[in-house]
C-alpha positions as CSV (number, residue, x, y, z in Angstrom):
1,X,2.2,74.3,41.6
2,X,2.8,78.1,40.1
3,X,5.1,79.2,37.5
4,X,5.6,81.5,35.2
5,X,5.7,81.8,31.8
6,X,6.5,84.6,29.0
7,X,8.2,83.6,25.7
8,X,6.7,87.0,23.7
9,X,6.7,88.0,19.9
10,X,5.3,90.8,18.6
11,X,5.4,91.7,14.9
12,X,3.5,93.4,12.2
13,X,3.1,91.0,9.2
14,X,2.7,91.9,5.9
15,X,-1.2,92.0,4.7
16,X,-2.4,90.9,8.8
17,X,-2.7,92.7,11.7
18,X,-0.2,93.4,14.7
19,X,-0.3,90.8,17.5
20,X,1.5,89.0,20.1
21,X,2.5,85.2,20.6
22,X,3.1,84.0,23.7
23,X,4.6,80.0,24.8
24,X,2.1,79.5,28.0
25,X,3.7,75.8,28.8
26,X,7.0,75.5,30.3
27,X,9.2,74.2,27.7
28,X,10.0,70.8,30.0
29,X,6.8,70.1,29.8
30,X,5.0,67.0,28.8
31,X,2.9,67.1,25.2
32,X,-0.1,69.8,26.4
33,X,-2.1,69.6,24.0
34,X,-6.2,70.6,23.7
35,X,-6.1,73.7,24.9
36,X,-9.7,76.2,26.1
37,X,-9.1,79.9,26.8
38,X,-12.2,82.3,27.9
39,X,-11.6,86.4,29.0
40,X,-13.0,87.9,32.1
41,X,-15.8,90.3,31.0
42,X,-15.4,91.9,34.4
43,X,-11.3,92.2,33.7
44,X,-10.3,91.6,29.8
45,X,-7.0,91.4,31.1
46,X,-7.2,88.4,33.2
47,X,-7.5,85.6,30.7
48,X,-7.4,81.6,32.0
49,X,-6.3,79.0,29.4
50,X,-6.9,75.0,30.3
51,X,-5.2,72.1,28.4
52,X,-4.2,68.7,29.4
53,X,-0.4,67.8,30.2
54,X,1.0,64.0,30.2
55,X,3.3,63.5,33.6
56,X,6.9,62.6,33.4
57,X,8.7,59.9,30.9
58,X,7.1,56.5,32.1
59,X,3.8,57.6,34.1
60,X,0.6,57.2,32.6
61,X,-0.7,60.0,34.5
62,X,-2.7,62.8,31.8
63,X,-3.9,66.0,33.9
64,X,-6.1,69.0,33.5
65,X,-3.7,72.5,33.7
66,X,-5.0,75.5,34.2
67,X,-3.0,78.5,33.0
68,X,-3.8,82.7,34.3
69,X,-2.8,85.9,33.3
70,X,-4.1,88.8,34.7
71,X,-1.6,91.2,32.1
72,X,-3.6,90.5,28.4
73,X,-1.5,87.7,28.0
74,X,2.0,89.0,28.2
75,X,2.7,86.1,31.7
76,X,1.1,83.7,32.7
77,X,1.1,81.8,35.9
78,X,0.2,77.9,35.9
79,X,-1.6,75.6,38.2
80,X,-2.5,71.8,38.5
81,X,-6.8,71.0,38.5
82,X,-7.8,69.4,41.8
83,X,-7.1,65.4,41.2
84,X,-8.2,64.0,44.3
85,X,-7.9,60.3,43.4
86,X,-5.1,60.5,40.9
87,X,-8.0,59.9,37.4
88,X,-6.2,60.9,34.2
89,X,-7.9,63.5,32.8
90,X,-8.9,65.8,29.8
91,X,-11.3,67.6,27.2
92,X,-10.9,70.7,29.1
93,X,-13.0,73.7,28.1
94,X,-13.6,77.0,30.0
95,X,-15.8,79.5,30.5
96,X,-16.4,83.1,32.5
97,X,-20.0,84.4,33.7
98,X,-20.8,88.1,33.4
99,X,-19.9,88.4,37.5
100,X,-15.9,87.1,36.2
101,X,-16.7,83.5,37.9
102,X,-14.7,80.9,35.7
103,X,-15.7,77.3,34.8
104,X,-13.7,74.3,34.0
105,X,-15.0,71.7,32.7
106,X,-13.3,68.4,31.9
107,X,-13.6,64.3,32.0
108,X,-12.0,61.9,34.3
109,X,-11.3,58.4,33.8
110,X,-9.8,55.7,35.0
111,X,-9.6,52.0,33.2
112,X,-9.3,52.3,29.5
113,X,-6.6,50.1,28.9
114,X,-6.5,48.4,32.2
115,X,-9.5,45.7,33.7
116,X,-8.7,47.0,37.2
117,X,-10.9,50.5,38.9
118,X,-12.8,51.4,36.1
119,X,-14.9,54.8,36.1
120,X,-15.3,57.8,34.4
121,X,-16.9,61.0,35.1
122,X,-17.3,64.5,33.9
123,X,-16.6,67.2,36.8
124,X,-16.6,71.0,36.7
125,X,-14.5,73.4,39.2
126,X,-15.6,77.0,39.7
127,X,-13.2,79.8,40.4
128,X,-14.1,82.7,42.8
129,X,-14.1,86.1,41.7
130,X,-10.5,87.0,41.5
131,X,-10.3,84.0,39.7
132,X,-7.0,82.4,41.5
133,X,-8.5,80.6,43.9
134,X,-11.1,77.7,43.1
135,X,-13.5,75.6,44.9
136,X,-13.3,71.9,44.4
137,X,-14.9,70.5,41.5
138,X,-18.0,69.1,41.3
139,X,-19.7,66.1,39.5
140,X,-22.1,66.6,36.6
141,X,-22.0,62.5,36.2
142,X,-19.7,59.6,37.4
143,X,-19.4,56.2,37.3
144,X,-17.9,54.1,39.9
145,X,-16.2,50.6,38.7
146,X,-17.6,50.6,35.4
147,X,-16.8,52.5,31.8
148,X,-20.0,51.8,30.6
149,X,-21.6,54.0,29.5
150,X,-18.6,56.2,28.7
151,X,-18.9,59.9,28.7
152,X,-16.4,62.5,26.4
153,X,-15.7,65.6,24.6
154,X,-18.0,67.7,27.2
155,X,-18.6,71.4,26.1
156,X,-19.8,73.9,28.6
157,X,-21.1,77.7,28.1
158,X,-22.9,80.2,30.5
159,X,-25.9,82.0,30.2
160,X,-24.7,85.6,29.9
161,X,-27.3,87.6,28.2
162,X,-29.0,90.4,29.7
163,X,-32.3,89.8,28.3
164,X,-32.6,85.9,29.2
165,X,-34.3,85.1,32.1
166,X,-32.2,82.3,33.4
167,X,-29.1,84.4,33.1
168,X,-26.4,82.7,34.8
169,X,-27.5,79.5,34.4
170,X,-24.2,77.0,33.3
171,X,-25.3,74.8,30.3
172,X,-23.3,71.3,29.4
173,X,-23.5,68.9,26.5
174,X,-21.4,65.9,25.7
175,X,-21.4,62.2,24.0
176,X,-22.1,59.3,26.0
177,X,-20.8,56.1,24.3
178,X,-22.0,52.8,25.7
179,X,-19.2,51.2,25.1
180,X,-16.0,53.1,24.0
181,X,-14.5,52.2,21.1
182,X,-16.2,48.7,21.0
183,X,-18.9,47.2,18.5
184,X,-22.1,48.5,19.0
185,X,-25.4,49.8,16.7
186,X,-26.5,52.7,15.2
187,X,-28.2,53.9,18.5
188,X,-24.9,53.7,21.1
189,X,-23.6,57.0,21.0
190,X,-25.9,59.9,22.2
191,X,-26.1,63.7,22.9
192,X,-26.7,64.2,26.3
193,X,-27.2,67.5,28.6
194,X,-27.1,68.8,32.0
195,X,-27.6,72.4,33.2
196,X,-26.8,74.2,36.4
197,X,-29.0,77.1,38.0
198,X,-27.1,78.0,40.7
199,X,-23.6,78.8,38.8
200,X,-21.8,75.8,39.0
201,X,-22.2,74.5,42.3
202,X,-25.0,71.8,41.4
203,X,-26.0,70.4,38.2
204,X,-29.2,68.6,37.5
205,X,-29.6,64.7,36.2
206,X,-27.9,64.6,32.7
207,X,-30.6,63.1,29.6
208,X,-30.8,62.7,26.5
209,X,-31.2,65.6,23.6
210,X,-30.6,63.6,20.8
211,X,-33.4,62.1,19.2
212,X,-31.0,59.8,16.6
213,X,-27.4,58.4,17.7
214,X,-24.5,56.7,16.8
215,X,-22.2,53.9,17.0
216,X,-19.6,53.5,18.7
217,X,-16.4,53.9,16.9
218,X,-15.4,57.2,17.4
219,X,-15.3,58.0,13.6
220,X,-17.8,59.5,11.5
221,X,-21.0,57.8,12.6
222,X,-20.2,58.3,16.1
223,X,-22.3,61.7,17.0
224,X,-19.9,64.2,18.4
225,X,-18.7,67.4,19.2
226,X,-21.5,68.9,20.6
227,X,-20.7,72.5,22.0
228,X,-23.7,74.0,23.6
229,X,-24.6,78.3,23.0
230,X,-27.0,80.7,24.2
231,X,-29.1,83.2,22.8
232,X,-30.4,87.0,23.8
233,X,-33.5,85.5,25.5
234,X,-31.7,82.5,27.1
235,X,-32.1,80.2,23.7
236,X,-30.0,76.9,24.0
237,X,-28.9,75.8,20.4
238,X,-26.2,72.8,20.0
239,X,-24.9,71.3,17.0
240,X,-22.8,68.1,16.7
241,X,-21.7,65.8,13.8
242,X,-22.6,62.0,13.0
243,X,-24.1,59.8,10.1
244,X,-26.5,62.2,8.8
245,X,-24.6,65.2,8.8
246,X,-24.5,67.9,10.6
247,X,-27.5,68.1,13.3
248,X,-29.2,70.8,15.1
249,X,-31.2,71.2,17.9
250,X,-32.4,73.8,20.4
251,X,-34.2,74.5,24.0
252,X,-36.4,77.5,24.3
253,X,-37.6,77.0,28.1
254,X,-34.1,76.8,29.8
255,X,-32.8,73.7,29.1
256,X,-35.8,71.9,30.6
257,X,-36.4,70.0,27.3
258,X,-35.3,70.3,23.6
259,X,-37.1,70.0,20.2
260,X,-36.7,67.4,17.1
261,X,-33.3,67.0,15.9
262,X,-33.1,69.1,12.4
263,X,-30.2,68.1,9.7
264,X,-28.4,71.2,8.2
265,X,-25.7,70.1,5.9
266,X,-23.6,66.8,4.7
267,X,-21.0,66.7,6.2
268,X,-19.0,66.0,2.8
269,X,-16.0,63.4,3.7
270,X,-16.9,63.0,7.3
271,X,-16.1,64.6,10.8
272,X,-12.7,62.7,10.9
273,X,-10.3,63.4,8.5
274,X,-7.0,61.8,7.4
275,X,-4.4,64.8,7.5
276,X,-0.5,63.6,6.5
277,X,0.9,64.2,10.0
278,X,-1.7,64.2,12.3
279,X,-2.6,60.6,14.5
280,X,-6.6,61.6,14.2
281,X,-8.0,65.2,13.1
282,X,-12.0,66.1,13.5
283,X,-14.3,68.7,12.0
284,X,-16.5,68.8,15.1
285,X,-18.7,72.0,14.7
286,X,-18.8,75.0,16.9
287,X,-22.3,77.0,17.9
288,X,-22.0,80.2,18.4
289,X,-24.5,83.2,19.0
290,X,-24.5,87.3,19.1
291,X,-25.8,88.5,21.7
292,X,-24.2,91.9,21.3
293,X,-26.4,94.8,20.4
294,X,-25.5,95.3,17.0
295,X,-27.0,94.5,13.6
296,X,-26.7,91.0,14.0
297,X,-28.2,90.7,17.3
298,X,-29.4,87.0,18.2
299,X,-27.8,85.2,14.7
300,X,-26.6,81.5,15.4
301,X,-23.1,80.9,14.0
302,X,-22.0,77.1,12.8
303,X,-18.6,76.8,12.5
304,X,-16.8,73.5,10.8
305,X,-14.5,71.4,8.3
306,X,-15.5,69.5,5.6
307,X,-14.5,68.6,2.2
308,X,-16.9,69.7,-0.3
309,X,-14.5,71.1,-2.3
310,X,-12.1,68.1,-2.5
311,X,-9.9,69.3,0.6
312,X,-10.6,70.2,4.3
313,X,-11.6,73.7,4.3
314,X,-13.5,75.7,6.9
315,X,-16.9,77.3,7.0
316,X,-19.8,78.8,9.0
317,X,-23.1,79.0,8.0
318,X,-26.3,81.0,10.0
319,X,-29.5,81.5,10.7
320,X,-31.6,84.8,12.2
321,X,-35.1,82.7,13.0
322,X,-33.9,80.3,16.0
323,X,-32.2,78.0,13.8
324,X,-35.7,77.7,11.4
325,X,-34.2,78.4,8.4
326,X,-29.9,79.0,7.9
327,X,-27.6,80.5,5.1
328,X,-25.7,78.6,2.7
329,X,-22.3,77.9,3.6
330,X,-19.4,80.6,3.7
331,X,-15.9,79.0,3.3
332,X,-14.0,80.8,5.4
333,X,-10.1,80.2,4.4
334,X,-9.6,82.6,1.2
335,X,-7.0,80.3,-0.5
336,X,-7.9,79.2,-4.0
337,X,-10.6,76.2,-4.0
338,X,-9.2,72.7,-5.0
339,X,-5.7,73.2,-4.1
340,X,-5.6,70.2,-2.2
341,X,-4.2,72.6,1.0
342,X,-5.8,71.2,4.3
343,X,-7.2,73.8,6.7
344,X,-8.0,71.9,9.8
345,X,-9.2,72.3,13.9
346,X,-11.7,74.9,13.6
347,X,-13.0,77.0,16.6
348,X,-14.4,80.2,16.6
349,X,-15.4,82.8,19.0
350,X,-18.2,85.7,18.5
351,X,-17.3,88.8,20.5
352,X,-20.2,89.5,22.8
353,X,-19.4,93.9,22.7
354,X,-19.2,93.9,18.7
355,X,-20.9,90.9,17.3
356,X,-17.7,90.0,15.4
357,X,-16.8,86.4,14.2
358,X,-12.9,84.9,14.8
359,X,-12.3,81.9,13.7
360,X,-8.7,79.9,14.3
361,X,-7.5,77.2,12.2
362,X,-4.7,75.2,10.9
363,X,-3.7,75.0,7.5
364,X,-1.0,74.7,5.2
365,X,-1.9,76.3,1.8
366,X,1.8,78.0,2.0
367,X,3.7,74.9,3.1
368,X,4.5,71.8,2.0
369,X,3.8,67.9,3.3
370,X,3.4,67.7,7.3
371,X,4.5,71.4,7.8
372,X,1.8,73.9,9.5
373,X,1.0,77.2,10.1
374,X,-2.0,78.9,11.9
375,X,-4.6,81.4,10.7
376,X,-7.4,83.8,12.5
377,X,-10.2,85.1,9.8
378,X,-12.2,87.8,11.6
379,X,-15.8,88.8,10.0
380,X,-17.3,91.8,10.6
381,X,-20.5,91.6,8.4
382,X,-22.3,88.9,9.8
383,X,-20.1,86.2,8.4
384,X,-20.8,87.4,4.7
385,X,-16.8,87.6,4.2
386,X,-13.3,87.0,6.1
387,X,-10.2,88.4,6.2
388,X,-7.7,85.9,7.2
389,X,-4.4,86.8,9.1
390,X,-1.2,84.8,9.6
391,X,-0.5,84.1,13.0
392,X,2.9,84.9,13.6
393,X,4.7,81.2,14.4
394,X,7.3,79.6,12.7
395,X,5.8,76.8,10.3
396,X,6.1,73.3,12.2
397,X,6.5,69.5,11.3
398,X,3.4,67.4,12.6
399,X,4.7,63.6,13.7
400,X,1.6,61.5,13.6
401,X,3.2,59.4,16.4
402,X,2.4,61.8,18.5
403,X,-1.3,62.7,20.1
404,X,-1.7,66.0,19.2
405,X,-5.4,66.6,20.6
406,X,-8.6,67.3,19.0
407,X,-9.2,70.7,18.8
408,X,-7.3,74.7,20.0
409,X,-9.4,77.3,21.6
410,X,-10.5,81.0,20.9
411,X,-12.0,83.8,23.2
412,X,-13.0,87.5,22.1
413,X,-14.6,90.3,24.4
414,X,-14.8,93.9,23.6
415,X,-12.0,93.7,20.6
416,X,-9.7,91.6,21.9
417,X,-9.2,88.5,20.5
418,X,-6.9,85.5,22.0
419,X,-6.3,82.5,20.6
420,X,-4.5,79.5,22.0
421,X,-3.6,76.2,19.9
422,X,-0.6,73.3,20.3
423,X,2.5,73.2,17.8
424,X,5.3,71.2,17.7
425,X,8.4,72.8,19.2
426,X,10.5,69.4,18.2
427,X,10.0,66.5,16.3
428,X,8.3,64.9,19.3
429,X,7.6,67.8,22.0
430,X,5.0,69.8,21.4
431,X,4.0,73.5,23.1
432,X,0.8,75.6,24.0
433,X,1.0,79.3,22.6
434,X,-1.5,82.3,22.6
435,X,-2.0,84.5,19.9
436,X,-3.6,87.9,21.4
437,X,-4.6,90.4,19.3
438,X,-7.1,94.2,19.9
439,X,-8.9,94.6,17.5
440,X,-10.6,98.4,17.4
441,X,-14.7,97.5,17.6
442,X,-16.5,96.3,14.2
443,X,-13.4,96.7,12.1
444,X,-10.7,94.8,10.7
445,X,-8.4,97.5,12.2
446,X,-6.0,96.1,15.1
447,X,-4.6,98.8,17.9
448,X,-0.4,98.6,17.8
């Protein structure tokens, strides 16, 4: 399945920075929503977005897209994941290796709301290195006949510092539930991680990393969102939310083993949020690292929502000593505090050439009830300050009776920056767009 795809605007708004958005999806198709993006460090013009698509009016089939464009976003060509057995699927997320391999991770199920052929699995496919062409995925964990345990929300990254000495290695991290969505204590949601050290085409036996879990529920004493990163030397730090806030924890030999579990912050309200509009919204965190070569070298970034000042607003915080000792948080959306204006679905990318911080987000400090707009903040001191830009796309109406996903996606290598996110295109269709934007190195200064 190929088609193409290029719905452009490009505009220069008024106190932000000049930029293009581009629909990816075809506009007949079927709610995408969660959307991944990741450049080629090899070609910054080939990007590759993922999301998941539902099939046609009446099937219950969900799959995994994969979307390419090998001109900085301006086309883009789409394709259908390898589905061999016909699983729904989703919770994709993508990443390249410093040699331009991509990796796409995602889960696949069968049997949630049915008592016949349970399983569930979490797979990864692996592209070669023009990056059109992929080998068929490959199981990080399945089970056959059985939903218990349960696994979900898998993150993936690859080791691509120079200085680490398991460079290339592919590093994955997700939460296993033992029963989804049923009764269960304190201890039936876990962290768990599995790494690859041969790129992608075996991983090892998932365990555990997390030394305290959660329930079941999927609400804010279920642990979750737990998006693994790597550091100069081949440093493994993850974060995830849950009942005691937001947790920390890191490997030092490779992902062999990991340390005690270290609480950062309250998570103040939650992870999951009520937002008018919205069927379920998260504040999952987002690690980060800089890896570039500039003044910030080797700094963990945490990136997430909360509501410590009365409304969902977003914030990072970091730390310089492996995650020893971290900053107090920085709110990143620079509306006025206690407006009661939600920002909400966080993700952030640190570009690997300059060591600068973008950050994505919806909000709706200029708009009223369930209507929506997007905003990139870009920091280029560390994450000491953001200026926040308005993505150019016309405010839209959220409709809560529709699953709009759990998170958008953000990428930035060498001053480019692409973002790609959901919106609602009609009262119950919704779209996947990219905002791209080239940014000139360690400034706030974007190239026409």
């Amino acid at each position: 399945m190929l088609i193409k795809a290029c719905l452009i605007s490009t505009v220069l708004l008024t106190g932000s920075a000049n930029h293009q958005v581009v629909q990816i999806t075809k506009p007949d198709f079927l709610r995408p929503v969660e959307p991944s993006v990741a450049i080629n460090p090899k070609d910054p013009d080939n990007i590759i977005a993922a999301s998941i698509r539902f099939g046609e009016p009446g099937e219950t089939r969900v799959v995994s897209m994969r979307y390419h464009s090998h001109d900085a976003g301006k086309t883009w060509a789409t394709y259908e994941e390898a589905n061999p057995d016909r699983r729904p699927q989703g919770d994709d997320a993508l990443v390249f290796n410093n040699e331009g391999i991509a990796f796409h991770s995602y889960i696949s199920f069968r049997g949630l709301k049915t008592k016949k052929s349970k399983r569930n699995g979490i797979y990864v496919a692996r592209s070669s290195k023009d990056t059109d062409t992929w080998q068929a995925p490959v199981v990080v964990v399945d089970h056959l006949n059985t939903l218990r345990p349960y696994e979900d929300k898998p993150y993936l990254v690859s080791d691509n510092s120079a200085g680490s000495s398991h460079k290339n290695n592919v590093y994955i991290s997700w939460t296993r539930f033992d029963a989804y969505l049923e009764p269960g204590p304190n201890d039936s949601t876990q962290i768990y991680f599995s790494r690859s050290i041969d790129q992608g085409i075996t991983f090892d036996p998932p365990y555990r990393i997390s030394d305290k879990g959660g329930d079941c529920s999927d609400d804010d004493n279920t642990v979750e969102g737990a998006v693994p990163a790597v550091g100069p030397k081949g440093e493994i730090y993850i974060s995830w939310s849950g009942p005691n806030g937001l947790v920390f924890d890191k490997s030092l030999d490779g992902g062999v083993s990991f340390g005690k579990d270290k609480v950062l912050t309250e998570l103040v309200g939650g992870w999951n949020m009520d937002i008018p509009g919205v069927m379920r919204c998260n504040g999952f965190p987002v690690t980060k690292v800089d890896f570039s070569e500039g003044t910030y070298k080797g700094r963990i970034y945490i990136n997430w929502v909360d509501q410590r000042f009365g409304d969902p607003d977003v914030f990072v915080i970091a730390s310089d000593d492996h995650g020893e000792s971290w900053s107090k948080p920085v709110r990143v959306n620079d509306d006025p505090l206690f407006n009661n204006k939600a920002q909400f679905f966080t993700w952030m990318a640190v570009d690997p050439v300059d060591g600068a911080i973008n950050i994505v987000f919806y909000e709706r400090r200029n708009t009223e009830g369930v209507m929506t707009e997007l905003t990139l903040a870009r920091s280029v001191d560390g994450g000491k300050s953001f200026v926040n830009y308005r993505i150019d796309l016309k405010p839209f109406a959220c409709n809560e009776k529709i699953f709009f996903g759990d998170y958008s996606g953000i990428d930035a290598y060498n001053g480019r920056v692409v973002s790609v996110f959901s919106h609602f295109i009609t009262n119950d269709e919704v779209a996947i767009s990219a905002a791209i934007f080239d940014f000139d190195l360690g400034t706030q200064n974007v190239n026409p």
